[in-house]
C-alpha positions as CSV (number, residue, x, y, z in Angstrom):
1,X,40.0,157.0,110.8
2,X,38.7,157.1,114.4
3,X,34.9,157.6,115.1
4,X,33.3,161.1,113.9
5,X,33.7,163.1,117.4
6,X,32.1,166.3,117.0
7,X,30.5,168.4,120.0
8,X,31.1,171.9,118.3
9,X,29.1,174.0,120.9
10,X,30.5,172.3,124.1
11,X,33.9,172.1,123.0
12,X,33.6,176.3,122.9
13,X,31.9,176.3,126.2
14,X,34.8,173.7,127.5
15,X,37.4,176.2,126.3
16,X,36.7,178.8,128.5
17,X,35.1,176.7,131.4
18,X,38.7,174.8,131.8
19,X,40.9,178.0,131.6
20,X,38.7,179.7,134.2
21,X,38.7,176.6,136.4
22,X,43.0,176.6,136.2
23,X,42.8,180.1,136.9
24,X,40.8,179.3,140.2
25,X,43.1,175.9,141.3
26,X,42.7,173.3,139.0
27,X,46.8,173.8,137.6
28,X,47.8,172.9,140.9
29,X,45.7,169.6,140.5
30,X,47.3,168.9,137.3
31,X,50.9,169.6,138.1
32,X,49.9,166.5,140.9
33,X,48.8,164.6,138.5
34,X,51.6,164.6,136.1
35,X,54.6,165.1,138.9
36,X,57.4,162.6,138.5
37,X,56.6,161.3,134.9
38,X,58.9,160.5,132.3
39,X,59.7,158.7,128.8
40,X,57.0,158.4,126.5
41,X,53.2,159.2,127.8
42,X,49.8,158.8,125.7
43,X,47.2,161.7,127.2
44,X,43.8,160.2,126.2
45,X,41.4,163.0,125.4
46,X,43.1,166.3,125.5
47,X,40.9,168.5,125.4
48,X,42.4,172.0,124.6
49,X,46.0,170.5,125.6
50,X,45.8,172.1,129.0
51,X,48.3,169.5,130.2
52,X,50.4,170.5,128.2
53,X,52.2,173.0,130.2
54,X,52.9,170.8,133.0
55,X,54.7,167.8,131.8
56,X,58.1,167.7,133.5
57,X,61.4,167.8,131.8
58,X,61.9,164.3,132.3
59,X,59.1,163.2,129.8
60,X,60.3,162.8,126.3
61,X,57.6,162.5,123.9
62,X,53.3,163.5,125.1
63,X,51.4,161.7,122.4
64,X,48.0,163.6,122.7
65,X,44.8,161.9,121.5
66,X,41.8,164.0,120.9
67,X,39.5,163.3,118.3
68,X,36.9,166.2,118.6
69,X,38.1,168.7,115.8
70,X,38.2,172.1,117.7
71,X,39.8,171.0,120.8
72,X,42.4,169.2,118.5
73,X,42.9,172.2,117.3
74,X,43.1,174.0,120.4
75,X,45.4,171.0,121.3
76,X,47.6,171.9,118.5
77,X,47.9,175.3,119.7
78,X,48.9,174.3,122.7
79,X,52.0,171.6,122.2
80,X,53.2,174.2,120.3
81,X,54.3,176.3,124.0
82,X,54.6,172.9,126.0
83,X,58.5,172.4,127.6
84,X,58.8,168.9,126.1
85,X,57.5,167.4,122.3
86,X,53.8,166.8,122.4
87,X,52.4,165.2,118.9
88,X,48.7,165.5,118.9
89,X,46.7,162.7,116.8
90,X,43.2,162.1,116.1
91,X,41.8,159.1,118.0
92,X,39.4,157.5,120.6
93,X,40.2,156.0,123.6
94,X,38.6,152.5,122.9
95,X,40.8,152.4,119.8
96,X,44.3,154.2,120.7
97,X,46.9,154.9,117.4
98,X,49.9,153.1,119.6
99,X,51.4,149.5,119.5
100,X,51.3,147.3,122.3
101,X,53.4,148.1,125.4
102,X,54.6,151.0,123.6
103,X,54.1,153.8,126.3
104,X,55.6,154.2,129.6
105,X,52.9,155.7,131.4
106,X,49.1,156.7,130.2
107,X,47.0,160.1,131.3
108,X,43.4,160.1,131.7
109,X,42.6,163.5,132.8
110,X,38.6,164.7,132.9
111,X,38.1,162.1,130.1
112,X,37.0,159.0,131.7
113,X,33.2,160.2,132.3
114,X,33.0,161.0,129.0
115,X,34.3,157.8,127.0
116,X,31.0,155.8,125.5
117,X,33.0,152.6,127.5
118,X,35.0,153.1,130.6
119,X,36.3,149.5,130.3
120,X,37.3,149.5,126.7
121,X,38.8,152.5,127.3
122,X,41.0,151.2,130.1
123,X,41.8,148.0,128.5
124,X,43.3,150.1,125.5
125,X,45.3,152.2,127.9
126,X,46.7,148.8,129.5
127,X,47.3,147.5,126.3
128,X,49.7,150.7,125.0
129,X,51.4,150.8,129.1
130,X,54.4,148.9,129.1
131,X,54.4,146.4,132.0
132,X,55.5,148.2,134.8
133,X,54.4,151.1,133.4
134,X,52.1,154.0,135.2
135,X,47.9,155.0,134.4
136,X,47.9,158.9,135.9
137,X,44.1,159.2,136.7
138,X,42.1,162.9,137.4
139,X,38.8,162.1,137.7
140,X,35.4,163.5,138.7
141,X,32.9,160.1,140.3
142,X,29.9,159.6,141.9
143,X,29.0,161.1,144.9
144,X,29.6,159.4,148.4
145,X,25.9,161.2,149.3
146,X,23.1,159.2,148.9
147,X,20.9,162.7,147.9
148,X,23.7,164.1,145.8
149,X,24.2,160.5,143.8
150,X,20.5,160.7,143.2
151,X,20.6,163.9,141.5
152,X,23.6,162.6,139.5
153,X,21.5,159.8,138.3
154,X,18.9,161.9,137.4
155,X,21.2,163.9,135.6
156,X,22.7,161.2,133.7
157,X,19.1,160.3,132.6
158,X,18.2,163.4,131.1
159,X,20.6,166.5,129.7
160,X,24.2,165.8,131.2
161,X,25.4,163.7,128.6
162,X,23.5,165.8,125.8
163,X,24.5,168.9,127.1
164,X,28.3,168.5,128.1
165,X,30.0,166.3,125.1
166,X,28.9,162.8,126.5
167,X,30.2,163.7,130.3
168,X,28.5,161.3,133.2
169,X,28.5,162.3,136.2
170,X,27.7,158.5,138.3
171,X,30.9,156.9,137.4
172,X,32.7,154.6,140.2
173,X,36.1,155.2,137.7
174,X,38.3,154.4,140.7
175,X,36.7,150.4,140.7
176,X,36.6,150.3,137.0
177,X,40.8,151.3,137.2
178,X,41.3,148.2,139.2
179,X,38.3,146.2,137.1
180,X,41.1,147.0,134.8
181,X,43.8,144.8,135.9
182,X,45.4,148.1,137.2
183,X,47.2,147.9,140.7
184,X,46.4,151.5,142.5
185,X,49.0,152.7,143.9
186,X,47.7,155.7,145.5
187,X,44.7,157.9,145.2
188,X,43.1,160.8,146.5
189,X,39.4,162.2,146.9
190,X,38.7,166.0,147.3
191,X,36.0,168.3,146.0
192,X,36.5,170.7,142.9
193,X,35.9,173.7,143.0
194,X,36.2,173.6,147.2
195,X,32.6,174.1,148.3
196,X,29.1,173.0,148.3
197,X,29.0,172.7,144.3
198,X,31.7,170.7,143.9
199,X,32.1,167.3,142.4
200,X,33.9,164.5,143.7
201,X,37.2,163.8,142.0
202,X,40.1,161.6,142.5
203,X,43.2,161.9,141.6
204,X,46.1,159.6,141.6
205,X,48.2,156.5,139.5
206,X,47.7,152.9,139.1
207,X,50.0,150.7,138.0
208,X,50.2,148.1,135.1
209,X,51.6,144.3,136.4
């Protein structure tokens, strides 16, 4: 049994927050992000499996983890329409239901600021990656702005995390990849949504030696 996960009034909030945000560009994003993949992939916090729809053909078995009950759900729901198998499981990143080198690629998508431990989160996702083998990374960070990473901070002190499931917003997730033992490979930095209240995000893969 994985740690109790259990953030009943974001996870309805998320739910409708993520279908509006695909509606308004973020597909595009994750049809980057998952472009090219194939074999067996672990997603790592699924949310309500919006991924799901986006895997290409070559990809032969999605192993979704999610372990907050109504997005699991939700997650359920959605494998059920996704193009290639998709078996969602209850788990937590730090602790991921996969034998060693078992996967040939790993998704971390809008999950790594929320993880209680970006680095045991990362070592588990090296751990299931066959050598070789890919991390696909879509990622909000901390702000390049000195003003804007301020108000981050002070965000992060107070409601951010209580308010949105444990999400941070001051996360330098693209140094903790290659803190990792990850090789990046390539990675990009834009805004989302375009415009003045947007957050940083990157987007991009990372290799396992």
């Amino acid at each position: 049994m994985s740690p109790k996960v259990h953030h009943p009034l974001f996870a309805r909030f998320y739910n409708r927050f993520t279908k509006r945000e695909d509606e308004h560009g973020n597909a595009e994003n994750r049809e980057e992000l998952l472009a090219g993949l194939s074999g067996r992939v672990v997603e790592v916090g699924t949310g309500i499996g919006s991924n799901f729809a986006h895997y290409p053909a070559g990809v032969t078995e999605v192993v979704a983890v999610e372990p907050e009950p109504y997005l699991r759900t939700k997650s359920e729901e959605s494998a059920t329409r996704a193009p290639v198998p998709v078996t969602v499981v209850d788990g937590v990143a730090d602790a991921l239901p996969l034998e060693d080198a078992s996967v040939d690629a790993a998704v971390a998508s809008l999950v790594l600021c929320s993880v209680p431990d970006q680095a045991a989160a990362l070592a588990e996702m090296r751990r299931v990656i066959r050598p070789g083998g890919e991390l696909r990374f879509y990622e909000h960070v901390i702000s390049n702005s000195a003003s804007r990473r301020r108000l981050q901070r002070v965000m992060d002190a107070t409601i951010r995390p209580r308010m949105a499931g444990g999400c941070h917003m001051t996360r330098d997730t693209r140094g903790e990849i290659e803190k990792a033992g990850f090789i990046l490979q390539r990675s990009r930095r834009f805004q989302f949504p375009p415009g003045t209240i947007g957050l940083p995000h990157i987007l991009g893969s990372a290799r396992r030696p």
